[in-house]
SEBAVO-720900 format. One line per 2 residues: number of its first residue (from 1); their letters; for each residue x negated, y, z of N, C-alpha, C. Coordinates in Angstrom, 1 decimal, m for minus. Each point is the difference from the previous one (the first is absolute). Layout:
! residues N
NUM = a = X:Y:Z:X:Y:Z:X:Y:Z  ... $
This chain:
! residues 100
1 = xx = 2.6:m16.3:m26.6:0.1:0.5:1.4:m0.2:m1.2:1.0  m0.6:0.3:1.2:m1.0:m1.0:0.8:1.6:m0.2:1.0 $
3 = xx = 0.4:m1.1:0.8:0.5:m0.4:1.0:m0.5:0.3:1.2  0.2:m0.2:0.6:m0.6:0.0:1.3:0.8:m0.8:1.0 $
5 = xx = m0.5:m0.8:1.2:0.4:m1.0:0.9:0.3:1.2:1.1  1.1:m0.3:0.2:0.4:1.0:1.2:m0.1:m0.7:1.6 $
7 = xx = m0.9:m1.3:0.2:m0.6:m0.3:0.9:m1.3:0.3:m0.1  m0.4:0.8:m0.8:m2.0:0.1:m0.2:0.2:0.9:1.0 $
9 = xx = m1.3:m0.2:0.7:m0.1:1.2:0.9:m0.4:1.6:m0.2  m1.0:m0.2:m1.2:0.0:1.7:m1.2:1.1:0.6:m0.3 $
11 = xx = 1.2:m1.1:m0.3:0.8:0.4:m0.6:0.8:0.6:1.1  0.1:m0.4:1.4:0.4:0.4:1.2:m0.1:1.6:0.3 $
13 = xx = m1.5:m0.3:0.3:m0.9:1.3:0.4:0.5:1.1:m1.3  0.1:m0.1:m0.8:0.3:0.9:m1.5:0.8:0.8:0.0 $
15 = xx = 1.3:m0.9:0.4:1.5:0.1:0.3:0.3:0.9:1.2  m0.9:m0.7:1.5:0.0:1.3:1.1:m0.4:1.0:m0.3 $
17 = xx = m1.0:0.3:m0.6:m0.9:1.2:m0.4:1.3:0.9:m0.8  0.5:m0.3:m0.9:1.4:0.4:m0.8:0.7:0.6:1.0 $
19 = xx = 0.4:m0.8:0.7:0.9:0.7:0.8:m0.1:1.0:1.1  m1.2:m0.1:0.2:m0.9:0.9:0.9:0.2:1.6:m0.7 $
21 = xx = m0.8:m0.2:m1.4:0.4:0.6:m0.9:1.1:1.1:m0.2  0.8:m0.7:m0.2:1.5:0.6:0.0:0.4:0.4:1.4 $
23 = xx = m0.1:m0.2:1.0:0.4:0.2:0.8:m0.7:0.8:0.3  m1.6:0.4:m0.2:m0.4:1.5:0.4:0.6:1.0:m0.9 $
25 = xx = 0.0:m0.2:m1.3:0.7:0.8:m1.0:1.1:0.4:0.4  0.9:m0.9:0.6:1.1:0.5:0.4:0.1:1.2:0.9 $
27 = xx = m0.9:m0.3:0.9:m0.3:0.3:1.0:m0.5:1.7:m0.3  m0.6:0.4:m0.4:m0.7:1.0:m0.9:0.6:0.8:m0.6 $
29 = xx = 1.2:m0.7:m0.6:1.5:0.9:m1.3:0.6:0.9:1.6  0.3:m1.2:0.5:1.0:0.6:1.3:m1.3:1.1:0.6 $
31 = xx = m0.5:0.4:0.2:m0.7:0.8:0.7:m0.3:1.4:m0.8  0.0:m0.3:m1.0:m0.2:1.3:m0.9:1.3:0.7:m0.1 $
33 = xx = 1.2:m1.2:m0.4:1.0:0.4:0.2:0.3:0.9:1.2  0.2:m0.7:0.8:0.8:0.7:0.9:m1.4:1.2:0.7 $
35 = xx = m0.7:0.0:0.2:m1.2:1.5:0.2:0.2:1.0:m1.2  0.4:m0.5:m1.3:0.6:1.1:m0.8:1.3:0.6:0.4 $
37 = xx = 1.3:m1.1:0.2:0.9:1.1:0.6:m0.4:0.7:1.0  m0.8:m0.6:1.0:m0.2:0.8:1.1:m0.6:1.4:0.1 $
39 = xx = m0.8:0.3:m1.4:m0.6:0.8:0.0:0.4:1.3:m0.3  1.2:m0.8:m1.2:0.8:0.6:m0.7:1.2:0.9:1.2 $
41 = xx = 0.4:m0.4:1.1:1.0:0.1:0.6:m0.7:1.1:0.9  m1.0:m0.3:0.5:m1.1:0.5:1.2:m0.3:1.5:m0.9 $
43 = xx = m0.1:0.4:m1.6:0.0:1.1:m0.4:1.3:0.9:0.0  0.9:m0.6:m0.6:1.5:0.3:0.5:0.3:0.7:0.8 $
45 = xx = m0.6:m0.1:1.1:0.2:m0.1:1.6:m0.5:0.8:0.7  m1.1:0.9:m0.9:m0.7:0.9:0.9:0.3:1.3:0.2 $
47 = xx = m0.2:m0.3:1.5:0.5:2.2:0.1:m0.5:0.9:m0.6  0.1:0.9:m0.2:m0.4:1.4:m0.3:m1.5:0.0:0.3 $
49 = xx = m1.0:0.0:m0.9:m1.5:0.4:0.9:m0.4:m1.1:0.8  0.4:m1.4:m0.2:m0.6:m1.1:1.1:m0.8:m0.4:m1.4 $
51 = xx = m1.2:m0.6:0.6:m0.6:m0.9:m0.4:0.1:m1.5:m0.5  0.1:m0.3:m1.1:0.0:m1.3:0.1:m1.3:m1.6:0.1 $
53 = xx = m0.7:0.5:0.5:m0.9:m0.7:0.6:m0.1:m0.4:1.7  0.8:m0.5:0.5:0.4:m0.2:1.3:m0.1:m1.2:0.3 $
55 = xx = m0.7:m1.0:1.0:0.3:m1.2:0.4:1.2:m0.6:m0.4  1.1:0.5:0.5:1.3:m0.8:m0.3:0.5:m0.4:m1.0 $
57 = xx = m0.7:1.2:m1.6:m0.1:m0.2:m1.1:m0.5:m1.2:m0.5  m1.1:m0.1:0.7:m0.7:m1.4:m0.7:0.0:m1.3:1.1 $
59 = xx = 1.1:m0.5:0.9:m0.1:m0.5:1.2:0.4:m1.5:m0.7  1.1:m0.1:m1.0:0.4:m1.3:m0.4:m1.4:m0.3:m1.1 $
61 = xx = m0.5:0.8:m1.2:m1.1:m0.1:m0.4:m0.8:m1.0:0.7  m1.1:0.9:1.0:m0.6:m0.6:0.6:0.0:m1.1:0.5 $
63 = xx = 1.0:m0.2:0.8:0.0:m1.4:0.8:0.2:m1.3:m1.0  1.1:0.4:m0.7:0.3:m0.9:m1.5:m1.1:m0.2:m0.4 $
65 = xx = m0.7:0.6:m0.8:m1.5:0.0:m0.5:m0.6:m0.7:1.0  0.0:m0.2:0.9:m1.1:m0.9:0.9:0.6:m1.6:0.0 $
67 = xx = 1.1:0.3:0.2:1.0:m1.8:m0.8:m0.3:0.1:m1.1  m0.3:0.4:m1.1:m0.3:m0.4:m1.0:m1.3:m0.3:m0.6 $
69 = xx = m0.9:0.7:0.4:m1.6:m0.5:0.2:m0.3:m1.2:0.7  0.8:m0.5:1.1:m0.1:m0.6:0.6:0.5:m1.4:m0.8 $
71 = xx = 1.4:m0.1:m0.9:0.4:m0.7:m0.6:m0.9:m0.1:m1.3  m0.7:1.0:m0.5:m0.6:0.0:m1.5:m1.5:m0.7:0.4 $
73 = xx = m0.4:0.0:1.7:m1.4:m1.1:0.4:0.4:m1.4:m0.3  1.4:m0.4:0.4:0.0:m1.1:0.5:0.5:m0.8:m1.4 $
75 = xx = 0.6:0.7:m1.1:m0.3:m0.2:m1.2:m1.4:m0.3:m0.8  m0.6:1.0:m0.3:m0.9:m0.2:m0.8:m1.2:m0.3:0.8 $
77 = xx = 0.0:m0.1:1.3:m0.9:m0.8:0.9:m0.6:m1.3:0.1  1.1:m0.9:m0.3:m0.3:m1.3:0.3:m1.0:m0.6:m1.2 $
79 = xx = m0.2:0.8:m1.0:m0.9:m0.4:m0.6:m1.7:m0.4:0.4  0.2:0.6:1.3:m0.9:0.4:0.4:m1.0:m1.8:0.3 $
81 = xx = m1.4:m0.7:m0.2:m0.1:m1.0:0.4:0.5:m0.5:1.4  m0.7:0.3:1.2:0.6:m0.4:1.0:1.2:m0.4:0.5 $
83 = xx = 1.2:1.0:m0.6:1.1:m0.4:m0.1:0.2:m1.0:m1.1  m0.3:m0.2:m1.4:0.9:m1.2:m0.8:m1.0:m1.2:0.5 $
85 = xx = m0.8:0.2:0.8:m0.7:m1.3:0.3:1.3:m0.8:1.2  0.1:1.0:0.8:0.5:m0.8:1.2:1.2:m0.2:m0.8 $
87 = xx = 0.7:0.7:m1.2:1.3:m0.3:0.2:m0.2:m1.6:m1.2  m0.6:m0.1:m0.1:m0.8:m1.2:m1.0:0.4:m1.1:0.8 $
89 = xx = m1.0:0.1:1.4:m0.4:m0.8:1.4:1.3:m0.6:0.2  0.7:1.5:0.2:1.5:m0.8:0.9:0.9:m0.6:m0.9 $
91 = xx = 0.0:0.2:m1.2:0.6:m0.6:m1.2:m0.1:m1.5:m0.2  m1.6:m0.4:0.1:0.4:m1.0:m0.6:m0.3:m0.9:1.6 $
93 = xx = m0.1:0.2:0.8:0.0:m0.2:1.9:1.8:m0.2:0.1  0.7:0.7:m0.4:1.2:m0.7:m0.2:0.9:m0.7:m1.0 $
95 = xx = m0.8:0.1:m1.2:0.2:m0.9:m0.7:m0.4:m1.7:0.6  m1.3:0.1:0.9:m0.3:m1.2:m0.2:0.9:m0.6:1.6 $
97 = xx = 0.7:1.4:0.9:0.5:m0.4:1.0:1.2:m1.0:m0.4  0.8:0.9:m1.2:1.1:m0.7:m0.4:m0.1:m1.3:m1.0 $
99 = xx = m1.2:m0.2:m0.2:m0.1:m1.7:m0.7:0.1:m1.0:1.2  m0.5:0.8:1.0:0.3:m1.0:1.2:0.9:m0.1:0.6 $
């Protein structure tokens, strides 16, 4: 099994990405979660002959779902060139700030 220098900067980037990771994962459990009870609760709940397709039905959905797309860009995003260049740029631009 390989070691790894936990000052490499791969090893850095690897590690953020992990946690990025997990943290949308997380992010993701909680949302299914709780839009399931909601869903669950929201059928429960209906009168006599109401519809359950109603805005208010899907009001936490939606908006949540838009934090989470939003959260699931800024994950699997930064792969993107332009971004790991600059974050390259500013990396070692402060590395070389802090030698001085």
């Amino acid at each position: 099994m390989e070691t790894y220098d936990e000052n490499d900067i791969r090893y850095q980037q690897a590690k953020r990405q992990v946690e990025r990771l997990r943290g949308f994962y997380g992010h993701l459990f909680s949302y299914i979660a709780v839009n399931a009870m909601i869903v669950v609760y929201n059928i429960k709940h209906l009168e006599h002959g109401e519809s359950y397709f109603q805005f208010k039905n899907f009001f936490t959905a939606t908006f949540w779902g838009i934090g989470l797309v939003a959260h699931a860009i800024i994950t699997f995003l930064p792969n993107i060139s332009f971004v790991k260049n600059w974050e390259e740029k500013k990396i070692r631009k402060l590395m070389e700030k802090k030698k001085n």
